[in-house]
C-alpha positions, -999 to +999 in steps of 0.1 A: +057+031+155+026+052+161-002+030+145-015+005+169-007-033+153-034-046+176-065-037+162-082-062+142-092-039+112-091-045+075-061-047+054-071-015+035-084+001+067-045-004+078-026+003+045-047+041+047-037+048+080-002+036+069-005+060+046-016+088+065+010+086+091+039+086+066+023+119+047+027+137+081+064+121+086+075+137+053+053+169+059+073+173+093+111+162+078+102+186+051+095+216+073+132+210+077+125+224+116+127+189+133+159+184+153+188+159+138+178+132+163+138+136+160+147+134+122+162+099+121+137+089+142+103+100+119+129+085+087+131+051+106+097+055+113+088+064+080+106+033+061+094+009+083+060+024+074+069+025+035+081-010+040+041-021+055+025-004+025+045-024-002+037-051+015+000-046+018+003-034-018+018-068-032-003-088-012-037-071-025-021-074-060-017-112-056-055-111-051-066-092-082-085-110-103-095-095-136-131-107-152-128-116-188-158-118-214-158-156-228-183-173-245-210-145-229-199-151-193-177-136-169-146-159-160-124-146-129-084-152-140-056-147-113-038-112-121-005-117-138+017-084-135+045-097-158+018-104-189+024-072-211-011-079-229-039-063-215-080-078-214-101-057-240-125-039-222-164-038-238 
């Protein structure tokens, strides 16, 4: 892969540049100019980067917490994805 592992840098920091690289990998495979060989490569490349963003991705959604109004004060609750009820916003 192109991005370096090895710098210490933030998870967001490394989910963008994630990001980045994978626009220019589907930029370049949509040009449709890239050789066969060169093609598989960036698509490799590409799902192993897709793979890295999900993960970042579920991991900063298991930190959400969502601040809820009780009793006049702000109350921090984990982030539950599977809850179809959403907190009324004031």
């Amino acid at each position: 892969m192109h991005y370096n592992k090895g710098r210490s840098e933030t998870p967001l920091a490394k989910f963008e540049e994630c990001l980045q690289r994978l626009e220019k990998i589907v930029q370049e495979l949509e040009k449709g100019e890239v050789p066969l060989e060169t093609s598989l490569t960036l698509f490799e490349e590409g799902m192993q980067l897709s793979s890295a963003c999900r993960k970042e991705l579920e991991q900063a959604e298991g930190k959400v917490e969502i601040l809820l109004k009780k009793n006049g004060k702000l109350q921090a609750e984990p982030f539950d994805p599977l809850t179809e009820k959403a907190p009324a916003r004031r």
